[in-house]
VMD Tcl script that draws the C-alpha trace (Angstrom):
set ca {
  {-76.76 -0.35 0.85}
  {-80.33 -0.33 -0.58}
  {-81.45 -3.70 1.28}
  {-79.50 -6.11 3.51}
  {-80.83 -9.45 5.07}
  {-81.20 -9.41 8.91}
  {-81.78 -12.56 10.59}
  {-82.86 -14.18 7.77}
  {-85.35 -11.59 6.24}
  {-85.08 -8.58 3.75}
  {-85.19 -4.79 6.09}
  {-87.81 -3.26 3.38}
  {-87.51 -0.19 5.13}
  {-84.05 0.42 4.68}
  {-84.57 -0.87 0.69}
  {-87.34 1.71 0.59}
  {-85.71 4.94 1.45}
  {-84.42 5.97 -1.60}
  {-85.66 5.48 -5.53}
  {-83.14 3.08 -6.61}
  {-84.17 0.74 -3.61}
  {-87.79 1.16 -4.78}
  {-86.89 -0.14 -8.19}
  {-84.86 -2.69 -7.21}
  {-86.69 -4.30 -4.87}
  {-89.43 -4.56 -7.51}
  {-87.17 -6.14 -9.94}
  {-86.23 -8.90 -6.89}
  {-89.95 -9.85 -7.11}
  {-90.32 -9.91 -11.05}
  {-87.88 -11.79 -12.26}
  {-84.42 -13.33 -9.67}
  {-81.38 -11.94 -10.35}
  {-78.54 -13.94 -12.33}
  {-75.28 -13.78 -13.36}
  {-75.62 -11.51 -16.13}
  {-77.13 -8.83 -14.20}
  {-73.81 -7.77 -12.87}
  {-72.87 -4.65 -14.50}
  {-70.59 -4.37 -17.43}
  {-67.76 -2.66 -16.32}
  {-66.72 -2.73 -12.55}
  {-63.44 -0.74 -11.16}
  {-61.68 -2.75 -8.58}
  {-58.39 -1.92 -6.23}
  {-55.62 -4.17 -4.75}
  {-52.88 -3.80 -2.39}
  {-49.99 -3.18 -4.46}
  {-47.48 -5.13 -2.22}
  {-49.04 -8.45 -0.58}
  {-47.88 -11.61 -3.08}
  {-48.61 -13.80 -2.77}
  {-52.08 -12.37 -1.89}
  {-51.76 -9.60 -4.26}
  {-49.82 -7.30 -5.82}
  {-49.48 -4.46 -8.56}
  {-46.08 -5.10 -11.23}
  {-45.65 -3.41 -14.18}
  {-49.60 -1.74 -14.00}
  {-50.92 -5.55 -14.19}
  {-52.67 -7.41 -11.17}
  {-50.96 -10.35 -9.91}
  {-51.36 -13.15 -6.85}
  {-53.67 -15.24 -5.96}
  {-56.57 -12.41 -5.61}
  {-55.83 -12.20 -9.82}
  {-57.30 -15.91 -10.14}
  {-60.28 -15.14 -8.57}
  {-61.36 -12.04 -10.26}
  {-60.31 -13.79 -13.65}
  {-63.00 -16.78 -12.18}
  {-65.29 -13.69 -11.56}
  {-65.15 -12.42 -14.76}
  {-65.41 -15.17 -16.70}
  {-68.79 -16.66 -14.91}
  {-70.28 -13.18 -14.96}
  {-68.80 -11.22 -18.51}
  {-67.97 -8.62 -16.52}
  {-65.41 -6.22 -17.17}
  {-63.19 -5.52 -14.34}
  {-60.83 -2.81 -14.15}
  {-57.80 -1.99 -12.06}
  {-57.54 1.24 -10.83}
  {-54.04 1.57 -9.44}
  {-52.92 2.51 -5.95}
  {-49.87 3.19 -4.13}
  {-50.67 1.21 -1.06}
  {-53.04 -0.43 1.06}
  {-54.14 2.54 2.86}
  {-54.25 4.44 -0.35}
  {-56.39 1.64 -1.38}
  {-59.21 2.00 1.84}
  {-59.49 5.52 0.54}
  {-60.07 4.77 -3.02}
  {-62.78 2.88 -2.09}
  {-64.02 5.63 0.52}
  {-64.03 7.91 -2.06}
  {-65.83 5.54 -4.85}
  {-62.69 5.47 -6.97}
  {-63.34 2.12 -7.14}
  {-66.31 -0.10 -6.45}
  {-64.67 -3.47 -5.02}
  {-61.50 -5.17 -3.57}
  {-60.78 -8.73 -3.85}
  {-59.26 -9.66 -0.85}
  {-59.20 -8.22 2.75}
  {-60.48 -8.72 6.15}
  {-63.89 -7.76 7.60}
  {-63.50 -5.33 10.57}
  {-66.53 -3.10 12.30}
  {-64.05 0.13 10.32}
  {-64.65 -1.54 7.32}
  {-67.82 -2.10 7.45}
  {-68.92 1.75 7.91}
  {-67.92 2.11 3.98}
  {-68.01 -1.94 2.87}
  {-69.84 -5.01 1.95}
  {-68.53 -8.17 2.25}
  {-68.92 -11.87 0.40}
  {-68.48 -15.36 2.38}
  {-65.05 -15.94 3.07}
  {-62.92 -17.60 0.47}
  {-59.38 -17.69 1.40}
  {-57.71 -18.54 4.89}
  {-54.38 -17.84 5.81}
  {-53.08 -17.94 10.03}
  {-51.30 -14.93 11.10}
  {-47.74 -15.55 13.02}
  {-45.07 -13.32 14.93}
  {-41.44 -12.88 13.25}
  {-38.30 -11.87 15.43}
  {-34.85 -12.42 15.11}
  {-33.31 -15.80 15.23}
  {-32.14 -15.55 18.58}
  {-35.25 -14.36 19.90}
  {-37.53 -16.92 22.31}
  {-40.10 -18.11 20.69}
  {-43.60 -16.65 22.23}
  {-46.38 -18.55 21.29}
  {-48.49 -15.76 20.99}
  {-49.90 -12.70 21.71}
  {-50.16 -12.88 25.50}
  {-46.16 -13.18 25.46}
  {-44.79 -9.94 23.98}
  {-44.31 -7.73 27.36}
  {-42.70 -4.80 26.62}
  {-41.27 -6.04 23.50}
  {-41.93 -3.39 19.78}
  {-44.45 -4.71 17.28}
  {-44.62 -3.42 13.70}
  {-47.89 -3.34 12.20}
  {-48.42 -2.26 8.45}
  {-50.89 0.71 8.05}
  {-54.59 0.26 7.11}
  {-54.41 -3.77 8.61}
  {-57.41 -4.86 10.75}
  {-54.64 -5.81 12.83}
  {-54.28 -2.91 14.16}
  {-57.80 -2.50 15.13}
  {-57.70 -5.88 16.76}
  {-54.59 -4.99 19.15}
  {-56.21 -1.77 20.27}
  {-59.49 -3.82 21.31}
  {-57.74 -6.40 23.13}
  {-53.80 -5.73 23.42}
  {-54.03 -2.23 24.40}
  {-50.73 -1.90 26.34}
  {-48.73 -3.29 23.47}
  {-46.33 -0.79 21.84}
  {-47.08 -0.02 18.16}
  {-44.28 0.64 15.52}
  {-46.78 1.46 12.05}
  {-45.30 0.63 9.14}
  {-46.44 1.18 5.11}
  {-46.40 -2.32 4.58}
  {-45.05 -6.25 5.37}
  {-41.77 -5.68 3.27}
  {-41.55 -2.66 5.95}
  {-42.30 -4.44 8.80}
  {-39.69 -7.58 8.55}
  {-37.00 -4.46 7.31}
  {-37.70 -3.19 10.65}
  {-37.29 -6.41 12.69}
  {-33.55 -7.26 10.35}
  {-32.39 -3.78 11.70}
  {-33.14 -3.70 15.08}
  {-35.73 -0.93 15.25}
  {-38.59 -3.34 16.26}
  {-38.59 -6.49 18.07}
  {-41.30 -8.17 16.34}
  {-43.44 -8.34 12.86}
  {-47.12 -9.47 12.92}
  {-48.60 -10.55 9.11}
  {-49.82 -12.97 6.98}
  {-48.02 -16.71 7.04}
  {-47.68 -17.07 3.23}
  {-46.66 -13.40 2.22}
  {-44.15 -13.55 5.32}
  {-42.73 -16.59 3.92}
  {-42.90 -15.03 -0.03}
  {-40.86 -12.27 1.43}
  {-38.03 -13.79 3.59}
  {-37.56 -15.93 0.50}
  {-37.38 -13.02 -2.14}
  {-35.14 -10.87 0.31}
  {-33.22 -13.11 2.02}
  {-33.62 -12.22 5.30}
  {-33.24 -15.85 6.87}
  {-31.71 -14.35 9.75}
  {-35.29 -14.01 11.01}
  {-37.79 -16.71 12.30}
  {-41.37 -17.40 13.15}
  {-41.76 -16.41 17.10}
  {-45.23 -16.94 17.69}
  {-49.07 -17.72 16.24}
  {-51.62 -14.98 16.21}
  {-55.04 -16.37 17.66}
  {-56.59 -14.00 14.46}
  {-56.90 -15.65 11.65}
  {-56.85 -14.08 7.73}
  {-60.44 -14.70 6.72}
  {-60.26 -13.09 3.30}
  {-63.37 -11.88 1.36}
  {-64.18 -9.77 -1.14}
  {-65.48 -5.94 -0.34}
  {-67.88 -4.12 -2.29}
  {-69.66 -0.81 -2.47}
  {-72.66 0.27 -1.70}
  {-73.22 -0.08 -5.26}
  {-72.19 -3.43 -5.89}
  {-74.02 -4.84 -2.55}
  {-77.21 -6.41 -4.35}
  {-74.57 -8.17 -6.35}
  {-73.22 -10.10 -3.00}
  {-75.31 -13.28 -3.64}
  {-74.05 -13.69 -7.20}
  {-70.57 -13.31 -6.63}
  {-70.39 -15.64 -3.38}
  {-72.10 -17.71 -6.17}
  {-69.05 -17.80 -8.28}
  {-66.78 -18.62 -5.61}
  {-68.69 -20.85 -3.59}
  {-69.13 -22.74 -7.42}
  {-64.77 -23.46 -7.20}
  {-63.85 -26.71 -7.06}
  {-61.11 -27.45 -4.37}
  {-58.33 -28.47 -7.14}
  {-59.00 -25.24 -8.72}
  {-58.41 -23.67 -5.77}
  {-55.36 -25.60 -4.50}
  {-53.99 -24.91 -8.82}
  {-54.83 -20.96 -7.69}
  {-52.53 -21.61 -4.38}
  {-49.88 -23.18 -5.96}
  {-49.58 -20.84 -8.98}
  {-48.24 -18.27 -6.55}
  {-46.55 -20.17 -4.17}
  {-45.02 -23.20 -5.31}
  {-41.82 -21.16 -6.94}
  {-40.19 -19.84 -4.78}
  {-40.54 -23.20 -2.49}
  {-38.75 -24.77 -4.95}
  {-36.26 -21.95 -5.54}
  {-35.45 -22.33 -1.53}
  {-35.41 -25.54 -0.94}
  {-33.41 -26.97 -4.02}
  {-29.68 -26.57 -2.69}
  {-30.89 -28.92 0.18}
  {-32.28 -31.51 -1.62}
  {-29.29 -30.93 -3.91}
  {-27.02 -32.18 -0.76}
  {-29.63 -34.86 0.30}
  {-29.41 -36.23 -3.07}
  {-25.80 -36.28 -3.12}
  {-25.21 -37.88 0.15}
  {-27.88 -40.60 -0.62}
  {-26.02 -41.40 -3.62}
  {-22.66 -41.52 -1.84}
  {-23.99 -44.39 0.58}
  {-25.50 -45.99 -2.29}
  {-22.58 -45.76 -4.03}
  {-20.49 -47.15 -0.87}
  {-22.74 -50.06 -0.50}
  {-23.00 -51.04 -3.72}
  {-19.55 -51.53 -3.85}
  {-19.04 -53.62 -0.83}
  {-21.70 -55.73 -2.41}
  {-19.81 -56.39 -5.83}
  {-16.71 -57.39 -3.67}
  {-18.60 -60.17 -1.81}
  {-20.51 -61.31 -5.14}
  {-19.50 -60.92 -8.47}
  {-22.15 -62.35 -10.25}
  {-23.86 -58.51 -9.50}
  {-21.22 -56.65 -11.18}
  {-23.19 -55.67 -13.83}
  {-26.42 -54.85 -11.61}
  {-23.92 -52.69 -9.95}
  {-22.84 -51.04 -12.79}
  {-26.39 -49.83 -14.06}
  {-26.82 -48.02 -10.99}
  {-24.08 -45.95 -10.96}
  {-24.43 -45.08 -14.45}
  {-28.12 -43.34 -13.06}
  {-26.37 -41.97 -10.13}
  {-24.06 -40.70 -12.29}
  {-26.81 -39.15 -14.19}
  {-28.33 -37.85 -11.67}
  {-25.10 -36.24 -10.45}
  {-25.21 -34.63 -14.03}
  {-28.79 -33.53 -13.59}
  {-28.02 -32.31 -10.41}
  {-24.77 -29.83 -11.17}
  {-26.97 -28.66 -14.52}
  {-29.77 -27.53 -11.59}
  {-27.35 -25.52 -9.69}
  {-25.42 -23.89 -11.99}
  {-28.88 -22.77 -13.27}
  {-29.93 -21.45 -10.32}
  {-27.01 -19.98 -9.93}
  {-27.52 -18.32 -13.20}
  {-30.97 -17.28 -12.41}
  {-29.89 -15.67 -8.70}
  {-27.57 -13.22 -10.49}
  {-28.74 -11.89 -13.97}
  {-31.19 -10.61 -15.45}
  {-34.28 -13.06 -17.23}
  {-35.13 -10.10 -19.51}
  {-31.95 -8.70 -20.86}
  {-29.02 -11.68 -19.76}
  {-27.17 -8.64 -17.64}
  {-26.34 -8.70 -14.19}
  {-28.93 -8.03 -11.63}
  {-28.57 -5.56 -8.58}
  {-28.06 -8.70 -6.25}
  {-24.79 -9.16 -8.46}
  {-24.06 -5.55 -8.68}
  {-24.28 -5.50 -4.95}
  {-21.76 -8.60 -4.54}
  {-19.84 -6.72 -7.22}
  {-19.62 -3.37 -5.38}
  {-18.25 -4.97 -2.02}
  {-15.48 -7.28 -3.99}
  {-14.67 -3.83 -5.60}
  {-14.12 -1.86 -2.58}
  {-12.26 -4.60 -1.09}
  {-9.90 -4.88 -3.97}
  {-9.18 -0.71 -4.19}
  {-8.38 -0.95 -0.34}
  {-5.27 -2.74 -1.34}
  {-4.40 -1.30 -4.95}
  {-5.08 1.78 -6.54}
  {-6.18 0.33 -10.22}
  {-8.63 3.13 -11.51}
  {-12.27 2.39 -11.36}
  {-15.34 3.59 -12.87}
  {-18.92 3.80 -13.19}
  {-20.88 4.54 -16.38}
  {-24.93 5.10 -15.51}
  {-27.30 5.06 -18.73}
  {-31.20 5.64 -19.00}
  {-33.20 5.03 -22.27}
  {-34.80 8.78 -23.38}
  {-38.56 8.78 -23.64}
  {-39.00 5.26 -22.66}
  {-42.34 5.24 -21.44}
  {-43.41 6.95 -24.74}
  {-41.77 3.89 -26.71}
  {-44.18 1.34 -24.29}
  {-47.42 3.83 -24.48}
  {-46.94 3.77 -28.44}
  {-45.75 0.33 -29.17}
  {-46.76 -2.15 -26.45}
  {-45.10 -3.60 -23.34}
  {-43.58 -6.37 -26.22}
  {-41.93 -3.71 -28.08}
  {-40.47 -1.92 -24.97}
  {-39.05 -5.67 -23.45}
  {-37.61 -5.89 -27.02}
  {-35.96 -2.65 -27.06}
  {-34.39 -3.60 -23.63}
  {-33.43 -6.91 -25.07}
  {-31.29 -5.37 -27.61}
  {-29.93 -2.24 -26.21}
  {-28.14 -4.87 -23.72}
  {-27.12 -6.72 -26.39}
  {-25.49 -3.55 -27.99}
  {-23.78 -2.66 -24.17}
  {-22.39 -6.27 -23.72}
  {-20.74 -5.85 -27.58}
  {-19.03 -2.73 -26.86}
  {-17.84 -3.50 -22.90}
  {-14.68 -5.13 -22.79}
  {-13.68 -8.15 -21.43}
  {-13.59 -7.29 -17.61}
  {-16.52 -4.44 -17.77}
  {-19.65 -5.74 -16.17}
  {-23.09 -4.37 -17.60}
  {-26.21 -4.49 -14.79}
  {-29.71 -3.96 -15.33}
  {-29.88 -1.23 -12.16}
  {-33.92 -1.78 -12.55}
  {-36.47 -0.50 -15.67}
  {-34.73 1.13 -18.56}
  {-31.77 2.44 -16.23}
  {-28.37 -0.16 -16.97}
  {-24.92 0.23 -14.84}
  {-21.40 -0.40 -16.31}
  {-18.63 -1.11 -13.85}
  {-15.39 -0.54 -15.99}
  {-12.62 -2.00 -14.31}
  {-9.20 -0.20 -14.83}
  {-10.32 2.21 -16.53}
  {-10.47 6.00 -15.82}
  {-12.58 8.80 -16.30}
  {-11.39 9.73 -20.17}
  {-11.64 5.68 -20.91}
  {-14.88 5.79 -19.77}
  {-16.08 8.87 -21.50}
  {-15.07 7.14 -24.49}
  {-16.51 3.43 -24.21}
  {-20.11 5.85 -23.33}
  {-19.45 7.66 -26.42}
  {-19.07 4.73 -28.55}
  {-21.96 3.07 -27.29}
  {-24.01 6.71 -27.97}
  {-22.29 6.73 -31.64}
  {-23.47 2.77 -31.83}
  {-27.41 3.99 -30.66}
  {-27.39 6.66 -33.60}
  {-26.71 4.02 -36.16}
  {-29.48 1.27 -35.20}
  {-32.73 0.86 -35.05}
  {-34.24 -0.93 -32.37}
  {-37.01 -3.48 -33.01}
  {-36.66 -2.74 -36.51}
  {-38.63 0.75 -36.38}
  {-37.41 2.69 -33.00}
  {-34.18 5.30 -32.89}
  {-32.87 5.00 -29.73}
  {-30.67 7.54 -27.46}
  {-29.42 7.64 -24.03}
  {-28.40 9.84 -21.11}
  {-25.06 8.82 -19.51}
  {-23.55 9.77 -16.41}
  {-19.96 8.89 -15.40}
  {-17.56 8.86 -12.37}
  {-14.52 7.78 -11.00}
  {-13.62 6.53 -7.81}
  {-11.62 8.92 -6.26}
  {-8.52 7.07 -3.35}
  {-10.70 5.52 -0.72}
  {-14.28 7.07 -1.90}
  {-16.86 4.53 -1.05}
  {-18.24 3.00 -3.75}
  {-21.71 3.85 -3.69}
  {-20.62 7.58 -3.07}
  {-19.28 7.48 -6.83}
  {-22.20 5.58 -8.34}
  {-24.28 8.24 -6.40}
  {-21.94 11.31 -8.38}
  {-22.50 8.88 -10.99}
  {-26.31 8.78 -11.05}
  {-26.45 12.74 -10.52}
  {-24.34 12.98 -13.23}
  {-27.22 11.14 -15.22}
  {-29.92 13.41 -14.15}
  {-28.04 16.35 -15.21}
  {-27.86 14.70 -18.60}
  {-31.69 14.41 -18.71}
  {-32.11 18.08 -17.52}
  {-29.75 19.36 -20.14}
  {-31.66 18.03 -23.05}
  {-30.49 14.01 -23.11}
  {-28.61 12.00 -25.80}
  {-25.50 13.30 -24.02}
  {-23.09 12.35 -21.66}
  {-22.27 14.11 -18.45}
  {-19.01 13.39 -16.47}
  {-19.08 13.63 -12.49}
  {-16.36 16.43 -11.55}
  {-17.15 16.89 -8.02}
  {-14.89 14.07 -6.13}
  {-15.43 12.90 -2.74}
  {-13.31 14.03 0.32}
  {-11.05 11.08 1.27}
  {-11.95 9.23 4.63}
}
mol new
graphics top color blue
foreach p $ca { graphics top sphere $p radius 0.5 }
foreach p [lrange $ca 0 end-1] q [lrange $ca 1 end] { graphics top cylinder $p $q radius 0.2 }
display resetview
């Protein structure tokens, strides 16, 4: 740092040490600094994983952290840009190393501090203790006993139980996601995190089976962290966010939030609704039995609640849409391919209908979204699906397994059948172009389930099988041979 305040005054010596100090503490007395004197161009990290905090998808920077830089930017004219990370630890070190010259959001911690500046706090968020549902609840901290905690790595947390919870036993895990994985399967007895990404994450994974146990007396008081670099540049940027209006930071909140509250909470107020309307319904008509003259009141309102039944069943079969395919390419999704899988195995325990699994990657697709765009790549995914769904038959079920990579259960249907839907579909990929100006190929990799193979054992022959096609040159289809040993 080439000057810091200290109670209340600039420390000219430490601002003096060094050249660049020199200068710029005789720039501080010509002229004040302003908002354009940030620099142009400033690298910043995130943590990858923490929505609704923050979080890395597809290369781009999303969560509430991605509202504030874009405030940053647009007060200052800065240019910030991400420099990716694979996780919060491996984001410390980036900006140990000078990989890049400020975070957005994270505690302030006497570690930190050693290699980081930090702004005003911005953002506060209480930290609880998760356990299982039929754990006590603890209140806090002082409660645990002997009881496992899992911590994520790199977490002031961490720092803060070794100052003052000592004796508490430690489980470190690489991140929240991690942590609650840990509680679900028994290998730690409690989580400690951040209320709002907890909350983003037993919604998104569905682990309801867990609870809030306790309150952590530490609160999140998020800032941002700079370099030493960047530290002259404190003022101005507490300046920007100090200059937020509360509705624009409540908007920022909700943008990141307010989903998935919905998403959770609609089947409830679907049944409140409906059993409202019921005892409307139900009073309403003991009313038009004692006076007629209201018949016609009477029947207005159960043309809305009839309406709003309507409304209703359109909301849930949406959401049942949405909880089971894909929004980019109308396939399944894995949470339907997982359903899918256990029906399946059920169903082969009692007949022995062939079944198998065709596995198919796009060739070179990261070359078709360096040289044509993001819009072009969704595009090309939009219509290869379109191609899979034409060719299945009625029956087959075609999943988006996750990025270019699709799954095809074919029910009845053995190895040769398969082998030939996958070559049909490869004949259909040489005669198309996608988005008007791509050719397209494939890998494929097939299996069948062998008498009481588990089902994942054959997609996993099956997905080998697809690897082999890649190392043997792609656009080609390679059959799994090798058939689990019954069990």
């Amino acid at each position: 740092m080439l000057f810091f305040k200290q109670k209340g005054k600039i420390d000219f010596v430490s601002a003096t040490r060094s050249l660049p100090g020199l200068l710029l503490l005789g720039c501080m007395f010509l002229a004040p600094l302003s908002l354009a004197a940030l620099p142009e161009r400033i690298r910043y990290c995130v943590d990858p994983d923490w929505l609704p905090y923050e979080a890395v998808i597809d290369g781009r920077h999303v969560g509430i952290s991605s509202d504030y830089i874009r405030y940053l930017s647009e007060s200052t004219g800065s240019r910030f840009e991400l420099v990716p990370t694979l996780s919060w630890s491996d984001t410390l070190q980036a900006l140990q190393d000078g990989r890049c010259q400020l975070t957005p959001m994270l505690n302030r911690s006497p570690e930190r501090e050693e290699y980081l500046h930090f702004t005003g706090v911005y953002f506060r968020s209480p930290n609880v203790l998760v356990s299982l549902r039929e754990q006590p609840f603890l209140q806090s901290l002082d409660n645990i006993g002997d009881r496992s905690l899992a911590v994520p790595e790199g977490y002031r947390l961490l720092e803060y139980l070794a100052n003052y919870y000592p004796q508490t036993q430690v489980l470190p895990v690489d991140n929240e996601a991690s942590g609650l994985a840990a509680v679900a399967a028994g290998r730690a007895d409690l989580f400690i995190g951040s209320l709002y990404s907890i909350n983003a994450l037993i919604q998104q994974q569905g682990l309801y089976h867990l609870k809030i146990a306790g309150w952590v007396g530490l609160e999140d008081e998020l800032r941002m962290g700079v370099t030493a670099e960047l530290a002259p540049y404190i003022p101005l940027i507490d300046q920007v966010l100090t200059s937020l209006s509360d509705a624009e930071r409540i908007q920022t909140y909700r943008n990141w939030t307010q989903i998935e509250l919905i998403e959770r909470t609609s089947y409830r107020l679907a049944w409140q609704v409906t059993v409202v309307a019921m005892l409307i319904i139900l009073l309403l008509m003991a009313w038009n039995l004692r006076n007629r003259t209201f018949n016609r009141q009477l029947q207005e309102k159960n043309q809305q609640l009839e309406q709003t039944r309507a409304r209703l069943e359109r909301a849930i079969k949406k959401l049942q849409y949405v909880s089971s395919h894909d929004p980019l390419t109308k396939t399944y999704n894995r949470n339907h391919f997982d359903q899918s899988m256990q029906t399946q195995q059920r169903r082969q325990a009692k007949h022995a209908d062939a079944f198998s699994l065709i596995v198919l990657d796009i060739d070179h697709f990261k070359a078709i979204n360096d040289q044509h765009g993001h819009l072009v790549g969704d595009q090309v995914l939009q219509e290869l699906a379109a191609l899979v769904m034409a060719e299945v038959r009625d029956g087959d079920q075609v999943t988006r397994w996750g990025g270019e990579e699709f799954v095809i259960l074919c029910q009845k249907t053995n190895l040769q059948e398969a082998e030939v839907l996958a070559e049909r579909i490869r004949n259909r990929l040489e005669n198309q172009l996608f988005a008007g100006i791509i050719q397209l190929s494939c890998s494929f990799g097939i299996a069948e389930q062998a008498k009481k193979e588990p089902l994942m054992h054959c997609f996993e022959r099956a997905d080998k099988a697809l690897y082999q096609a890649k190392a043997e040159g792609r656009d080609r289809i390679c059959v799994a041979t090798t058939v689990a040993p019954e069990i």
